[in-house]
SERO-4910 file (N, C-alpha, C, O; in steps of 0.05 Angstrom, whole numbers):
BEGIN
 pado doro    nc1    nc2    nc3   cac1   cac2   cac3    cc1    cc2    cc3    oc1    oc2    oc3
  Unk    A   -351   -544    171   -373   -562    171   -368   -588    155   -375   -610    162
  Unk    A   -353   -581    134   -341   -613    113   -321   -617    124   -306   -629    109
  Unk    A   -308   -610    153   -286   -634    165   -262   -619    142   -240   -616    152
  Unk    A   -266   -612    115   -237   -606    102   -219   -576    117   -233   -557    125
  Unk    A   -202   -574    119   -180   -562    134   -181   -542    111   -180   -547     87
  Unk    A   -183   -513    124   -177   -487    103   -151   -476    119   -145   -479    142
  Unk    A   -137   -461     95   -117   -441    106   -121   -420     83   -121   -423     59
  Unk    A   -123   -396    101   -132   -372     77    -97   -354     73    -83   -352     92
  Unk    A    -91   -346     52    -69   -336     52    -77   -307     38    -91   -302     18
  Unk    A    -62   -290     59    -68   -253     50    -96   -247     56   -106   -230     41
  Unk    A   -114   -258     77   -132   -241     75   -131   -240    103   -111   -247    116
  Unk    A   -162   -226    119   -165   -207    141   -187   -218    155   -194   -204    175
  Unk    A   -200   -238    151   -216   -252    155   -215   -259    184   -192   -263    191
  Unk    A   -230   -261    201   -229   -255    238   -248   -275    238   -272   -269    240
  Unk    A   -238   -306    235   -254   -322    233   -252   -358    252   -251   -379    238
  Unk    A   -252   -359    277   -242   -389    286   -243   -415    270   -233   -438    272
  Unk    A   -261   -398    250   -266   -437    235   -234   -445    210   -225   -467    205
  Unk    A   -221   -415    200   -206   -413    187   -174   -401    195   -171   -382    210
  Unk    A   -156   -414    184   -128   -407    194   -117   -381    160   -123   -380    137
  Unk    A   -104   -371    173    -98   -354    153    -67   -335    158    -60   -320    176
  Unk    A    -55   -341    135    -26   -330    135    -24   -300    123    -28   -295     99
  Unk    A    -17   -282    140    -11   -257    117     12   -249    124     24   -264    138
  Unk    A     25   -221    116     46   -215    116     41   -194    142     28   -203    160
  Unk    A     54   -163    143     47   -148    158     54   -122    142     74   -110    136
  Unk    A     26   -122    137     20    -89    133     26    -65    142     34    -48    126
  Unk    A     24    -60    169     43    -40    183     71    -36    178     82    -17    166
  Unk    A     80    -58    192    110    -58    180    127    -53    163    148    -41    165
  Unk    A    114    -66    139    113    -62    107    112    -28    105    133    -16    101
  Unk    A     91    -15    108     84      9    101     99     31    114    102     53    104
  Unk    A    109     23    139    127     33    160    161     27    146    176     45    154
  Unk    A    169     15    135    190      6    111    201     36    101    220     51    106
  Unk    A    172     37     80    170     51     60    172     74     61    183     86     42
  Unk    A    161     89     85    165    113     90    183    121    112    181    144    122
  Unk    A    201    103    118    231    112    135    247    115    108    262    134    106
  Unk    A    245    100     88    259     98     58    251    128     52    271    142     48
  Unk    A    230    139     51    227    167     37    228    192     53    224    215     43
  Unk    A    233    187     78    242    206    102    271    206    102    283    228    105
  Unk    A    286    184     98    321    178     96    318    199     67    327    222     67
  Unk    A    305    187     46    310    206     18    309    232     19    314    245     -1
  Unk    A    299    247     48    299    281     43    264    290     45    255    312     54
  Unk    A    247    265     32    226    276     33    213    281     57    222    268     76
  Unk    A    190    298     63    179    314     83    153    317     73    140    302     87
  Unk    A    136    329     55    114    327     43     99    302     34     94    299     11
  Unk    A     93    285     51     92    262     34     66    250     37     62    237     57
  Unk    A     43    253     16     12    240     21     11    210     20     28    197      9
  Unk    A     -6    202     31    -21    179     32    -41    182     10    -56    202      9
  Unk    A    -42    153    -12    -66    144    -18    -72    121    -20    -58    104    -29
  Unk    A   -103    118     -6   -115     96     14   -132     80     -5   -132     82    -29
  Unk    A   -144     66      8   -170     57    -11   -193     55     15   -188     45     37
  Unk    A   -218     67      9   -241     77     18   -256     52     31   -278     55     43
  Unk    A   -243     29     28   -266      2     33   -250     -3     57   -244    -27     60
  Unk    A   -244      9     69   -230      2     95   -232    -29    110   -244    -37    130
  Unk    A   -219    -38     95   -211    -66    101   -193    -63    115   -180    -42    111
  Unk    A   -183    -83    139   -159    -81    147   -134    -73    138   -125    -51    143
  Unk    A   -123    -91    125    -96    -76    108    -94    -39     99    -75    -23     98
  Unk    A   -118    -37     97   -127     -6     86   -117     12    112   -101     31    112
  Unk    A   -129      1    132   -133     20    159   -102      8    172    -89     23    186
  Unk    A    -90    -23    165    -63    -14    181    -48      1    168    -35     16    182
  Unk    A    -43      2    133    -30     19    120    -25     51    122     -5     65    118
  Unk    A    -57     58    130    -57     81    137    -47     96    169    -40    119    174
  Unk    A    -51     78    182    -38     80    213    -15     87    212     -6    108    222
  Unk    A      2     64    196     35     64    193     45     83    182     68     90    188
  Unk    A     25    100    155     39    127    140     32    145    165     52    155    175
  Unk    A     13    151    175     14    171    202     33    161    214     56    168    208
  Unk    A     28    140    238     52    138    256     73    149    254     83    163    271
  Unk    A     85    141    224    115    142    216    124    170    214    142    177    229
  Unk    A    113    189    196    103    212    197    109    226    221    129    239    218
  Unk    A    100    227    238    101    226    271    125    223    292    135    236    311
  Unk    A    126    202    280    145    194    296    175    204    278    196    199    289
  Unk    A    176    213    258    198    238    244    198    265    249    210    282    236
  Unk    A    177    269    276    165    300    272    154    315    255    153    339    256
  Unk    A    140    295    231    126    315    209    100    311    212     94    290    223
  Unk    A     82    328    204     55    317    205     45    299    181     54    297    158
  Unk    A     23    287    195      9    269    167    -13    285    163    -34    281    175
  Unk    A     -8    313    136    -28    328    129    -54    314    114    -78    313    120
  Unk    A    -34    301     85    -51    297     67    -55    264     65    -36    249     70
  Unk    A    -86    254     57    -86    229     54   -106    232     43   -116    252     53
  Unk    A   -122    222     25   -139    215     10   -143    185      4   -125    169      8
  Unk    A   -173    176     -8   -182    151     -2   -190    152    -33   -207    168    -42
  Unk    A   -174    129    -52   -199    122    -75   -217    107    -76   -220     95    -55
  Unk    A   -233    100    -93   -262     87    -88   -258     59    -87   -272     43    -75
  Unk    A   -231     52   -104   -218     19    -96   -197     21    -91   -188     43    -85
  Unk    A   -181     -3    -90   -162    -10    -99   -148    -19   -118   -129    -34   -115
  Unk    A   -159    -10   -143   -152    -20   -173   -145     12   -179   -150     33   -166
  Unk    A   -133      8   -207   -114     29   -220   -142     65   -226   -140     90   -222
  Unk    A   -160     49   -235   -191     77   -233   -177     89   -198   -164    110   -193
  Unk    A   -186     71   -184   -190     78   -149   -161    104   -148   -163    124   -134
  Unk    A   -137     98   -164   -119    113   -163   -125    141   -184   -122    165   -180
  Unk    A   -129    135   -194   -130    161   -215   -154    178   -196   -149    202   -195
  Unk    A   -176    171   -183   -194    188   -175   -179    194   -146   -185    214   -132
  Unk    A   -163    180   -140   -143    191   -116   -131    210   -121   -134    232   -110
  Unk    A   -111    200   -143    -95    225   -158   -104    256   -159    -97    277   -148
  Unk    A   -118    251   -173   -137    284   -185   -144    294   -157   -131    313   -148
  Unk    A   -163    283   -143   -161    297   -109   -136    297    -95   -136    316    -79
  Unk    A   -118    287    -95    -91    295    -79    -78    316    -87    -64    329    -71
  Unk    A    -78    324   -119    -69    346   -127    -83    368   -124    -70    388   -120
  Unk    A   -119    370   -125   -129    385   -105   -115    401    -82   -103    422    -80
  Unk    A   -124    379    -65   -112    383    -37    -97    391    -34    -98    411    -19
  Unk    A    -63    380    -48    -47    393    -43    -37    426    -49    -20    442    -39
  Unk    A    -60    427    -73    -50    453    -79    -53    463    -57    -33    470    -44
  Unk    A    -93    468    -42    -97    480    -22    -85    483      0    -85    504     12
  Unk    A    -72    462     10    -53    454     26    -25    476     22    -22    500     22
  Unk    A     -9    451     21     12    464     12     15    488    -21     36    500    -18
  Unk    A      8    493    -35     11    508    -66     29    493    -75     50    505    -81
  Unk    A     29    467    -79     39    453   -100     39    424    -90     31    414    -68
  Unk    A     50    410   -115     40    380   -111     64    371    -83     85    382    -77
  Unk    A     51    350    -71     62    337    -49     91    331    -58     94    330    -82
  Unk    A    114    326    -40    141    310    -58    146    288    -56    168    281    -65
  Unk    A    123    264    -41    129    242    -48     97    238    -42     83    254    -30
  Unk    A     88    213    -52     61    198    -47     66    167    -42     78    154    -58
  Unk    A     58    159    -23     55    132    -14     19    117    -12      0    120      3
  Unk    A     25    104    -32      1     86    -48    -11     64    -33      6     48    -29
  Unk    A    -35     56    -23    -48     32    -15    -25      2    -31    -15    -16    -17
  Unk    A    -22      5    -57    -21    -12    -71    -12     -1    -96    -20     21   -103
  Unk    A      8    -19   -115     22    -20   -132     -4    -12   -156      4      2   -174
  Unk    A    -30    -19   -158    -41    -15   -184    -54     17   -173    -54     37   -188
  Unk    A    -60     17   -158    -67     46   -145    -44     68   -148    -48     92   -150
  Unk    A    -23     57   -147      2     76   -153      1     79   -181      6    102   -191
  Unk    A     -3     57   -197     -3     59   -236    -24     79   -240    -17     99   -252
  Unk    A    -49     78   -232    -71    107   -229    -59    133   -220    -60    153   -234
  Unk    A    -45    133   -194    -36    160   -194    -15    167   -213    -12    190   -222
  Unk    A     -2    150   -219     19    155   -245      9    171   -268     15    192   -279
  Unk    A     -6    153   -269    -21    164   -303    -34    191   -295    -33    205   -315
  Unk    A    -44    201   -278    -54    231   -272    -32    251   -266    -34    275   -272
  Unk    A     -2    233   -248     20    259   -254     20    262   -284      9    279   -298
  Unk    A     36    238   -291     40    250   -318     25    264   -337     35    269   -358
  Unk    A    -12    273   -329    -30    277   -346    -19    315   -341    -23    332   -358
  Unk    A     -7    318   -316     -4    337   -297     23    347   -294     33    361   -276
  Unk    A     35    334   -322     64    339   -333     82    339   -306    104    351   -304
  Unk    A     74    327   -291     98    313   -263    110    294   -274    101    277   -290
  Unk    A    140    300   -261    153    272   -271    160    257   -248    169    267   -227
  Unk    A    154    226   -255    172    210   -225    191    200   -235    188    190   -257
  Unk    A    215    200   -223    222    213   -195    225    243   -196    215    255   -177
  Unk    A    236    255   -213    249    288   -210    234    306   -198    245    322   -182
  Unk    A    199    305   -206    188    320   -189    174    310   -164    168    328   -148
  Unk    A    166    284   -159    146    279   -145    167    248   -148    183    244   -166
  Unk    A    160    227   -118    168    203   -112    138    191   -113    117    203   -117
  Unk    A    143    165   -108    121    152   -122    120    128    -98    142    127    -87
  Unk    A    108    114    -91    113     82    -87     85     69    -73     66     78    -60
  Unk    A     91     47    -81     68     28    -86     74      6    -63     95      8    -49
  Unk    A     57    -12    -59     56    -39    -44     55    -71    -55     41    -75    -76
  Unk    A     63    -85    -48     53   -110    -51     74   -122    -75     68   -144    -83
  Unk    A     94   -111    -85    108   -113   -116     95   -138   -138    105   -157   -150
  Unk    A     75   -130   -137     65   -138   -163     85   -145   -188    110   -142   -187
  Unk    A     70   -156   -212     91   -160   -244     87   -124   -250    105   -108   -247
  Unk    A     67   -119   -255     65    -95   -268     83    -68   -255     89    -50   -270
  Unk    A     89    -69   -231    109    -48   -217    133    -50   -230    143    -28   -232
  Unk    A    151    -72   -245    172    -68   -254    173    -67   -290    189    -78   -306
  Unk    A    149    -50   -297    142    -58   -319    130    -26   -330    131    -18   -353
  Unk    A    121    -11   -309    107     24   -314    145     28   -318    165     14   -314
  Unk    A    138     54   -329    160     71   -333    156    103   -314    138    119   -319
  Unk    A    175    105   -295    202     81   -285    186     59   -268    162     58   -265
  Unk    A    202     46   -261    191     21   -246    191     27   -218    209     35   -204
  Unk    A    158     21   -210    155     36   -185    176     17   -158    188     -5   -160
  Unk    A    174     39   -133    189     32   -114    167     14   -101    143     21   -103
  Unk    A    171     -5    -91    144    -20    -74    158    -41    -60    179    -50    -67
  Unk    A    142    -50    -37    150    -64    -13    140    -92    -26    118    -93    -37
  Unk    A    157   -116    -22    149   -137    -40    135   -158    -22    147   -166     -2
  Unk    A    112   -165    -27    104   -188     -3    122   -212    -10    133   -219    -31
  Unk    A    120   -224     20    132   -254     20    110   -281      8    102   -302     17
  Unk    A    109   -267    -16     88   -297    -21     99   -319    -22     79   -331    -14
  Unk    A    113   -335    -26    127   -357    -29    137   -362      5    146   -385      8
  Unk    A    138   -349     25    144   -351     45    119   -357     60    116   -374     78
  Unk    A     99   -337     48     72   -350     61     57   -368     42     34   -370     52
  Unk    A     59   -381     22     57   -405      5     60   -433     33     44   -447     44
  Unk    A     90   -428     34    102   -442     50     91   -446     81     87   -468     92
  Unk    A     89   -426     88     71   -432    123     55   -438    116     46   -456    131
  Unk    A     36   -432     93      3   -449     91      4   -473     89    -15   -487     97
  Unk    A     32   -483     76     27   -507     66     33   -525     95     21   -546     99
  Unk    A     51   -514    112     57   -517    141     34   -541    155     30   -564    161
  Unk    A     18   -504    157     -3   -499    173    -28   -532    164    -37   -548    180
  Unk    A    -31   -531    139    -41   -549    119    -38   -574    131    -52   -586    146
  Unk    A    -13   -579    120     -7   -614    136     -7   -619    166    -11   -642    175
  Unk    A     -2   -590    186     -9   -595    210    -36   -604    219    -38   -621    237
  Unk    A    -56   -593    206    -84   -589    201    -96   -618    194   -116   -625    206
  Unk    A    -84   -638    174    -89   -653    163    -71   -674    185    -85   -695    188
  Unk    A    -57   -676    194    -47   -694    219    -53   -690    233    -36   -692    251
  Unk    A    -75   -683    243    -87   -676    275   -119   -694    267   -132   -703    286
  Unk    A   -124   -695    251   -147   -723    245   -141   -752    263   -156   -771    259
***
């Protein structure tokens, strides 16, 4: 309506009035779990975040698909109430649930919505005297500062921000020469 040119970067927004750069979520998440299928693992949960935002629901697609498409099933997945480090810990504590019922013991790898959601399930293995890596694999999304900073430093798929910095800024001056 103010004629000024938006470009949204990382979000999900399904919107004509706005241009918007993100990475690919599927793909990304689909990465991560050929990485922990190559490593041996077979047991391996999903945790989601409950606000099913896009990113949420392609992330979760891609841990099934992948899953799937290795011949294993996608048993376990659970949803925390966010996507912040709480949203993980109340993930946590239900995935070890589950898995007991499930399988009788904890899952052998877990694949996280997101890197602070993985610092939540962290802190509940270790509450749960699991250790990552030896007993349980771990990994997160998006490589945040704080992923190379927990002990050990989580595994996580790193976005291209500076790559999509760069197409916005693209997109931007295209936007601004078409006046």
């Amino acid at each position: 309506e103010t004629g000024i040119p938006i470009v949204q970067i990382n979000t999900h927004v399904e919107d004509d009035k706005f241009h918007s750069i993100r990475h690919d979520d599927y793909t990304g998440i689909c990465q991560i779990m050929r990485y922990l299928i190559q490593c041996g693992y077979r047991r391996i949960a999903h945790v989601g975040n409950e606000r099913g935002i896009r990113a949420s629901v392609d992330r979760y697609r891609a841990w099934s698909d992948t899953m799937q498409a290795a011949g294993l099933k996608p048993e376990l997945a659970v949803n925390g109430p966010s996507g912040r480090i709480y949203g993980g810990t109340v993930a946590g504590e239900l995935l070890l649930i589950r898995a007991q019922q499930l399988w009788g013991s904890p899952p052998e790898a877990i694949c996280c919505y997101n890197d602070t959601m993985a610092v939540g399930v962290l802190s509940v293995l270790r509450q749960h005297q699991l250790r990552v890596p030896d007993d349980i694999a771990l990994t997160g999304f998006d490589d945040i500062d704080i992923a190379a900073f927990v002990e050990p430093p989580l595994t996580t798929w790193r976005q291209p921000r500076h790559k999509m910095g760069v197409e916005a800024m693209k997109v931007l001056l295209s936007l601004n020469n078409q006046e």
